[in-house]
C-alpha positions, 0 to 999 in steps of 0.5 A, a space after each residue: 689580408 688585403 689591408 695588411 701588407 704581409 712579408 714575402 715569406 709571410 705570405 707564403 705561409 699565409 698561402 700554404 695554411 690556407 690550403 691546408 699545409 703547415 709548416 714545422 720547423 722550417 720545411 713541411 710536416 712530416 707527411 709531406 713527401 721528401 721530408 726527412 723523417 725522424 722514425 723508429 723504423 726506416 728513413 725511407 718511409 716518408 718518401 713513399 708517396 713519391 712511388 709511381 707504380 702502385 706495387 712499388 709504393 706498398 712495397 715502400 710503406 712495409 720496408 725497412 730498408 732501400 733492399 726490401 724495394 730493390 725487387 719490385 722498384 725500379 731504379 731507373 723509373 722511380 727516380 723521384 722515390 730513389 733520390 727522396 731516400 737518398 736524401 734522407 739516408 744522407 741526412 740521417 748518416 751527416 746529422 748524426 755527427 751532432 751528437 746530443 747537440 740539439 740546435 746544431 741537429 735540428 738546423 741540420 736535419 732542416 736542410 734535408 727535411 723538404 726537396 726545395 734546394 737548401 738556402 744560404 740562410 739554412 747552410 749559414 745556421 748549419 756552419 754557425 751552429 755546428 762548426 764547433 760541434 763537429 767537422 765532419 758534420 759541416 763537410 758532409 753537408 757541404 758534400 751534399 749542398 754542393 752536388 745538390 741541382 739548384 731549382 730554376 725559377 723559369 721551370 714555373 713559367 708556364 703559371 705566368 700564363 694563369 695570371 688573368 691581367 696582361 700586365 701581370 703576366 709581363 711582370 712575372 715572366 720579367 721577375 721569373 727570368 731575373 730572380 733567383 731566390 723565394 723571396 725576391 720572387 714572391 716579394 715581386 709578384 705581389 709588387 709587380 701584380 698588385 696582389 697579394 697571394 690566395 689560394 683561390 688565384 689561378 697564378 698563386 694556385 699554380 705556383 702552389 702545385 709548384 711549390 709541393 714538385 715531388 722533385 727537384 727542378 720538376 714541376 708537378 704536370 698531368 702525365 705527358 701523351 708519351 707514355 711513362 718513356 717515349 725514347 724506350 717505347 721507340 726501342 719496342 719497335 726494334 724486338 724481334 719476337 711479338 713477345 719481346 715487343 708487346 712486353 716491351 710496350 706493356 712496360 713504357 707504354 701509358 700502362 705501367 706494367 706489374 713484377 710479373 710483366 718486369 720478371 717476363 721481360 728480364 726471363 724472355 728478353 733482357 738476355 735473349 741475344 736475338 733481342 741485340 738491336 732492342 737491348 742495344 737501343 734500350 741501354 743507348 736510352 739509359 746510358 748513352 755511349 760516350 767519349 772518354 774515361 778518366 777519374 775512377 779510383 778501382 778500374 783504374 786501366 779505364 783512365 785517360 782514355 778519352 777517345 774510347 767509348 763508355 756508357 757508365 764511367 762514373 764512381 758508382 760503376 767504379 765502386 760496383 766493380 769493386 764491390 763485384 769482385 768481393 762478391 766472386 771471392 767467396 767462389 761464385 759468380 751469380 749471373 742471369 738464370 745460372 751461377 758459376 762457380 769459381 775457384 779463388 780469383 784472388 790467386 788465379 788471373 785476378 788482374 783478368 777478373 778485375 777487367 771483367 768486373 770493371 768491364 761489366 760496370 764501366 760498359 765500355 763500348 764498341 763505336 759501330 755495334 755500340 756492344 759492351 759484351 767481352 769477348 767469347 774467347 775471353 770468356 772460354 779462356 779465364 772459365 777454362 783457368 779459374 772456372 771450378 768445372 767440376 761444380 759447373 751445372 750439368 751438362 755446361 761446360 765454359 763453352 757453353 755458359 760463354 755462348 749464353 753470356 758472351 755470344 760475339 767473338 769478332 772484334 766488331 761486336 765484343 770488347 777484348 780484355 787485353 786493352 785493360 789489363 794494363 794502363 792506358 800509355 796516354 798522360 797529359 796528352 789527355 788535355 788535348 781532347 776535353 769532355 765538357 759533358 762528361 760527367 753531366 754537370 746540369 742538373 736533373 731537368 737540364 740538358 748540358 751542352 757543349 759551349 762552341 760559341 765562345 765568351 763575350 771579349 774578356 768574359 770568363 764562361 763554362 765550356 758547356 752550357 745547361 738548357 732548359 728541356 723535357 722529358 720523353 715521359 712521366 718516367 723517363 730521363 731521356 731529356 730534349 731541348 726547349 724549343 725542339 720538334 721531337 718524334 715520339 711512337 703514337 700513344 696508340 702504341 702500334 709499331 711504326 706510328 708516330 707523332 711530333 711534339 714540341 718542347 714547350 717552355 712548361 717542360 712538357 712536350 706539347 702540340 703534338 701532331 700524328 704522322 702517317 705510320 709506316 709498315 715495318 713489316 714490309 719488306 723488299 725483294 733483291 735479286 730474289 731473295 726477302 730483305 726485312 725492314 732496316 737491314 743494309 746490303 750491298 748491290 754493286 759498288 753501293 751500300 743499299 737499306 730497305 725502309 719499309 719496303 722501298 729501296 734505298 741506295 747509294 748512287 755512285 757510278 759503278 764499274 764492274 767485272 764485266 764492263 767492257 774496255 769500252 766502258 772503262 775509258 769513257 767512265 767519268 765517275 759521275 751521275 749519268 757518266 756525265 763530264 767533268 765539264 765545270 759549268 756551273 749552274 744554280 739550281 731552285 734547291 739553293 745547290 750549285 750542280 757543276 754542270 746542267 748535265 748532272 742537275 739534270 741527272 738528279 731530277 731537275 728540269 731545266 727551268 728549274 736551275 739557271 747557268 752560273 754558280 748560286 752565289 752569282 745570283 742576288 735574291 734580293 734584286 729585284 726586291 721580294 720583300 714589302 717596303 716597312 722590311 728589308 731584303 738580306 740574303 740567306 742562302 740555304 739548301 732545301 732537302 724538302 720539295 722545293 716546288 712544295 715548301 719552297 726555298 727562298 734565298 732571302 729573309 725579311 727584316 723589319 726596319 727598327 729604329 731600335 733592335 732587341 740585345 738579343 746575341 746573335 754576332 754577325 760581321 760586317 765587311 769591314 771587319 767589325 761585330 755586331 751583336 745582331 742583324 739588326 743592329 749590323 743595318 741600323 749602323 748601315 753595314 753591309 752583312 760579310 758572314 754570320 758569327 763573330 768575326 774572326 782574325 783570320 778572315 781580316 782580309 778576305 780572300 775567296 775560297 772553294 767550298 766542299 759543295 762546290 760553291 765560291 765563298 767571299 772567305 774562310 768564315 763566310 763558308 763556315 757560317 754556312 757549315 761548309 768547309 773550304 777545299 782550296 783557296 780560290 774561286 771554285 774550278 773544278 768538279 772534284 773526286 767522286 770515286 776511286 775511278 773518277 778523272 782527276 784532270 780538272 784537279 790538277 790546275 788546284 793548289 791543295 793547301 797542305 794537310 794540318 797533320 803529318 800521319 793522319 788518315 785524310 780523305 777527300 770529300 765527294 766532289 772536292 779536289 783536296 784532302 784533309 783530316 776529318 772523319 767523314 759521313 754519306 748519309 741517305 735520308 727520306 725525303 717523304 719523310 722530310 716533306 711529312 714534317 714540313 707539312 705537319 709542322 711549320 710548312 718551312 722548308 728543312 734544309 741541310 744546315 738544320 741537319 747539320 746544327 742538329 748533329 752538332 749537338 751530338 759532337 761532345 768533344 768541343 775540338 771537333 766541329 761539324 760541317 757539310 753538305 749535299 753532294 751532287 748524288 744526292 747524299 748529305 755529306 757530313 764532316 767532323 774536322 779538327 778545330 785546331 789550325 794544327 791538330 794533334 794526332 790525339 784530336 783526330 782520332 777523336 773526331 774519327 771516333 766521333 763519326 763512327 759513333 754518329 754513324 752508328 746511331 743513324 743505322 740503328 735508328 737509335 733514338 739518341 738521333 732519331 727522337 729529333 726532327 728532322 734527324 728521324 728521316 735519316 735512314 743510313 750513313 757510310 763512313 768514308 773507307 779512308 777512315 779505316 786502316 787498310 788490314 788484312 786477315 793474317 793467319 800466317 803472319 810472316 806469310 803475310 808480311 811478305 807479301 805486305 809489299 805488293 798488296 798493300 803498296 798497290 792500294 792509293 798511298 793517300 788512303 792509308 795512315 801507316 803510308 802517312 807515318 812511314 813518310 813522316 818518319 822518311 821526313 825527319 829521318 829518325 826511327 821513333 815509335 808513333 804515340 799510342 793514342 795514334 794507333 789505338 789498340 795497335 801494336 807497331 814494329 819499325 825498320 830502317 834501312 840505308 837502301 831500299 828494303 823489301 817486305 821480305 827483307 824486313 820479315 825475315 830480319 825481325 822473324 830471325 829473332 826467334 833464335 834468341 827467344 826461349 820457349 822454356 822461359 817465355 816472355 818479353 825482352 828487347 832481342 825479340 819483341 819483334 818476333 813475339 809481335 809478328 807470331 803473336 796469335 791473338 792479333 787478328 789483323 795486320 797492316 804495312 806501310 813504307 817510305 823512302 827518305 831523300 838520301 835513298 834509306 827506307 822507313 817501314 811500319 807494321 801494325 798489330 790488331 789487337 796488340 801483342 807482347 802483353 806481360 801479364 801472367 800466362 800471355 806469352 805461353 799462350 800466344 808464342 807457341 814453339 814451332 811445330 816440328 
């Protein structure tokens, strides 16, 4: 073999007879898994081995078809075996259009035959051979082909590492990160190792085993130390019964559990709803909310709703709600432990059971409680219609089949049908707010990622970018970056223990360390009364969470009911009641603390900060670094004990006489890029800010950050993930609370707001509104210090946090920034990137932040999997951020005292005062665009002087004399009446404004929305006036 140079595909075989494969006809032999088999039976068969549990694989080899596996296999487990069917269902369906065509089946039935991607020399034989033969034979492989996940050479470079000589393993990395087909990387192994391949070489013996993955992209590993689904396993933790958990465990844990255990869990758990925060996490893990919904062919009332959570829009769900209803016209909905029988939807609100079924199948999902049940009344009013009650089981009424199914009736927890009983009102406007993510373009093993850093000049590239990952387990499709520290449950299985591992470049996660377990059965004790761990409260004016048994609490000023007159006029607002005295000094956490009376109120001494602002200080003056390095500053803000861990302001950088191209942009004071730092010194330039440089930072002009810090220029603050609040060196100490002083604002010039009529906020410390969504976080930082000790003893800091949220934000118009307020508290921004946002992208970043907000107070893995992301312990988001309502039994009632209650509240926190004054602005009463108000409906008024709430209610109440009780419905004489009274809408809200010539502008929005036409709306909810 030595003396006769073999071709690479040559080799190859020579390499897989020698190990005892042989090849036929182009892929495997029939026994291999994931041939396409020719059987008299099912063609199914040949994809057993692939089965994880050994149930499931005996159950495949008596199949006939992918139903008789349906009850002992899982789906969301056995991948590998589901996508081999699959394929070969496929195969069988495309190839039989070749009729009695011999060549043209066999080179068709090549490209299903193995779970390698087809090659191009394989789909070019299919178009040579079958093109005349058949078109639907050539379209249906070119389906398949096109959506099939093309395997990444750098999967297998871990065997690179087998290889005994250095040389070689230089090479094969080299020619794994280059080369793209079998051939030219088989052909540049021999050339660039000097060996030709046996089976007997650790290097080829790996690639062998890689050669033979039962799927496609997933090498063939002894099974992670996570257990079958690490993500899930942290969901067990969450049950709130001992047996839910220790099922729960049993099933994700290194015991696969059998049918009994999977039929106990669905009996017991799957549909209990005290299990509501381990279900909700569990399907965070499985189908992860997400933004937007578009593209669907039956449930079309979910499109164009890209600021609106979904767990599942995809064209199976859409298909499966289709194949729901079929099902339920034949009289009855089976459902968990009871059917119910229907009478026939298709004459009775069938519009409304669309909805249903779409709903069960889209999932879509609320943006605080993450639920996807529908409504209680929902389901009480289409049972009490269409339910054939006289067949209801005994003793059930559609009460109580609605308690067991549909439990929640708040608007926090359920989804109310009428939002998609009609199409959204959005149509191109959904342009304005993209998805890159969604659906997942990557493949199987690849993690998408949203592109923010943009194209090389002139360069075409994706919005999105698909990154090599691991998975949380041998079962598991939870996937995390290459390169990430992760938090898993130790395999020791016991309830709040925990270890951390790294993703390595082999897709496995590796060099994991145990952590010290925290008791989550222990609990605090507030004003006498037991708070379990996890739960949130509130003490005074701040939002307070026990973690394992320590309390946890915002640290805002509080003023009280019975604080005196004395107290109230010396409130400042700030920690300590400290003044609003803007002296600012820098403290060894890399903050600056606008006085030293509050650094010293959030713990430091004083020889731990010096007067002046952080940014006044050079930490390379004088030089810390050895002469062969230089010195360049890297501020950054340490959340971790700095005494510990550190937290130095600079970095060391060799001295190169030649840098590596690695793309890391940063600009240089003169306005010119670079590719990295290296080269930015080697050029000798001065470092301006970090990124590529941007034109609207050619001239720079110092700016105010949120964290209070003096920036050289807009890009110099965003490069530290910082948002600007003015324009000009920092002055003052900014807002805290709705009680804080404002004086020292006064002096700022805001600049002004980049949208009419959105909902701004202004920041903890900062002077200024804008429009954002806004996040205060809490976090242990015990916890912090446990993973800087276990892992790289590096200090973390506030801009890991932030770049780690980042990677959460799927919507590319909105972009994170932060920072650690002086309480202590990391503030986290989602702002609009556009100079001028529309209304559409700003609630989209609003939605973002509920969403984020949400994880973190659930503990959802989606977040805490991710170190250091696992120590964030409860997030608030800013009130601003929600409509300023109020409960309205009695609309009318309410509307007229809408005036002096909600005009009382500050004008700059509520969005109907923003659009009430746009429309004072331009003077011209026009509806806002849905997509700015949501699920609302709205009611405008003008008049020439100075109107009164009263005035308007009675104005659009006097409607009722027009409207007939006998024929209800919708007309134009009337719909402010009907919107008024309608008696579904729970909540109401008001704004006014006065334009320059004296007139008046006033809006009231409805939640939910009013005037739905559908059949039997009207009757229901604009009842006659009682006598």
């Amino acid at each position: 073999m030595a003396s006769v140079r073999a071709s690479p595909r040559g080799a190859l075989l020579l390499l897989l007879a020698a190990a005892g494969v042989a090849e036929v006809s182009g892929g495997l032999a029939p026994g291999s898994a994931g041939v396409f088999k020719k059987s008299d039976g099912w063609v199914g068969l040949g994809c057993c081995e692939l089965a994880i549990g050994l149930e499931c694989r005996q159950a495949c080899k008596q199949a006939s078809s992918k139903n008789d596996i349906s009850k002992v296999c899982r789906k969301e487990y056995e991948n590998a075996l589901f996508s081999c069917i699959s394929r070969n269902e496929m195969g069988s369906v495309c190839c039989s259009y070749a009729g009695h065509h011999t060549n043209c089946r066999e080179f068709c039935q090549a490209i299903f035959r193995t779970d390698s991607s087809p090659g191009p020399s394989q789909i070019k034989a299919v178009e040579n051979y079958c093109a005349s033969v058949s078109p639907q034979l050539i379209h249906c492989v070119n389906n398949y082909t096109q959506s099939y996940p093309m395997r990444n050479p750098t999967d297998s470079l871990y065997c690179c590492d087998r290889a005994e000589d250095h040389a070689c393993q230089n090479a094969c990395k080299r020619i794994l990160m280059s080369k793209k087909t079998e051939t030219e990387i088989v052909d540049g192994l021999i050339e660039g190792c000097k060996t030709q391949p046996l089976p007997q070489d650790p290097l080829w013996q790996c690639f062998l085993e890689s050669s033979q993955s039962v799927h496609p992209g997933v090498t063939v590993h002894p099974p992670p130390s996570t257990g079958l689904d690490g993500a899930k396993l942290h969901c067990c933790s969450k049950a709130n019964t001992s047996t839910c958990r220790e099922l729960c465990m049993k099933l994700y844990s290194m015991s696969w559990g059998n049918t009994q255990s999977w039929q106990e869990f669905d009996r017991i758990c799957e549909y209990n709803p005290v299990e509501v925060s381990m279900l909700t996490c569990l399907a965070d893990v499985r189908e992860p909310c997400q933004l937007g919904c578009r593209n669907l062919t039956y449930c079309t009332n979910f499109n164009n709703r890209p600021t609106e959570l979904f767990r599942s829009c995809n064209a199976q769900s859409d298909q499966g709600a289709m194949n729901d209803m079929k099902l339920w016209e034949k009289g009855s909905i089976k459902m968990p432990f009871i059917s119910i029988p229907v009478l026939d939807i298709k004459k009775c609100l069938p519009e409304m059971w669309k909805a249903i079924a779409c709903s069960l199948q889209i999932k879509p999902c609320h943006s605080k409680s993450r639920g996807s049940i529908i409504c209680k009344s929902d389901c009480v009013e289409i049972l009490k219609k269409c339910g054939d009650q006289n067949k209801f089981p005994e003793d059930h009424t559609a009460e109580s089949i609605c308690e067991f199914l549909s439990p929640a009736d708040d608007l926090e927890n359920c989804i109310p049908l009428d939002t998609y009983l009609r199409p959204s009102a959005l149509g191109n406007i959904i342009e304005e707010v993209t998805h890159p993510c969604n659906p997942n373009p990557c493949p199987a093993n690849e993690l998408c990622e949203v592109n923010r850093k943009g194209c090389p000049s002139g360069d075409p590239c994706l919005p999105y970018s698909c990154v090599q990952g691991c998975k949380l387990g041998e079962a598991s499709d939870f996937i995390v970056r290459q390169g990430t520290l992760i938090q898993v449950p130790s395999s020791a299985g016991e309830v709040g223990c925990y270890k951390i591992c790294s993703c390595g470049q082999s897709g496995l996660l590796e060099n994991c360390m145990e952590m010290h377990c925290i008791d989550l059965q222990k609990s605090c004790i507030v004003g006498g009364k037991r708070k379990s761990h996890g739960t949130s409260f509130n003490i005074d004016c701040n939002i307070c969470s026990c973690f394992a048994g320590n309390l946890v609490c915002f640290g805002r000023p509080c003023l009280s009911e019975h604080s005196s007159d004395d107290d109230r006029s010396t409130f400042t607002g700030l920690p300590c009641n400290c003044d609003d005295q803007f002296v600012p000094v820098c403290a060894q956490n890399g903050r600056t603390y606008p006085s030293a009376c509050i650094a010293r109120c959030v713990g430091l001494q004083d020889h731990q900060f010096e007067f002046g602002p952080c940014v006044s200080k050079d930490p390379c003056n004088p030089n810390p670094c050895p002469k062969s390095q230089r010195c360049v500053p890297k501020p950054q803000v340490c959340l971790t004990t700095f005494d510990t861990f550190g937290c130095s302001q600079y970095e060391c950088v060799h001295r190169q006489l030649t840098c590596e191209q690695i793309r890391d942009p940063v600009c240089d004071t003169e306005h010119v890029e670079h590719s990295n730092l290296c080269t930015l010194y080697q050029r000798g330039k001065s470092l301006s800010y970090r990124g590529p440089c941007q034109p609207f930072c050619r001239a720079t002009e110092p700016v105010c950050g949120h964290n209070g810090e003096t920036y050289s220029s807009v890009c110099a603050a965003y490069s530290d993930r910082v948002a600007v609040d003015y324009y000009g060196p920092c002055q003052a100490v900014g807002v805290l609370s709705e009680h804080s002083a404002v004086a020292e604002c006064a002096a700022v010039k805001c600049p002004s707001l980049s949208a009419i009529g959105c909902n701004p906020i202004i920041p903890p410390g900062a002077c200024c509104p804008l429009c954002a969504g806004m996040l205060r976080v809490l976090f242990d930082k015990v916890k912090l210090d446990t993973i800087a000790k276990v892992t790289n003893k590096k200090p973390v800091t506030v801009l890991e946090i932030l770049q780690k949220i980042r990677m959460h934000v799927s919507v590319p118009q909105c972009d994170v920034f932060g920072y650690l307020s002086i309480e202590s508290e990391i503030v986290i921004l989602i702002i609009p990137v556009d100079h001028s946002p529309k209304a559409l992208q700003i609630e989209a970043c609003n939605k973002e932040a509920e969403k984020i907000e949400s994880l973190i107070n659930s503990d959802s893995p989606t977040l805490a999997s991710h170190v250091p992301l696992s120590a964030l312990i409860i997030s608030q988001e800013h009130p601003a951020a929600e409509q300023r309502t109020m409960e309205q039994p009695t609309r009318k009632a309410k509307l007229m005292q809408a005036e002096s209650v909600l005009f009382a509240e500050h004008p700059r926190h509520f969005t109907l005062m923003g659009y009430s004054e746009a429309l004072a602005s331009t003077r011209i009463l026009k509806h806002s665009p849905e997509s700015s108000r949501g699920q609302c409906g709205e009611n405008l008024a003008w008049a020439s002087y100075d109107q009164t709430g009263k005035e308007v209610a009675d104005r659009w109440y006097s409607e009722i004399k027009n409207y007939n009780f006998q024929q209800p419905g919708f007309t134009s004489g009337t719909g402010h009446f009907t919107a008024m009274v309608w008696k579904n809408t729970k909540k109401i809200g008001v704004g006014k404004a006065s334009a320059s010539d004296g007139s008046s502008f006033v809006v009231a929005r409805y939640f939910p929305a009013g005037n739905v036409v559908n059949q039997g709306y009207f009757e229901e909810n604009v009842p006659p006036p009682k006598k």
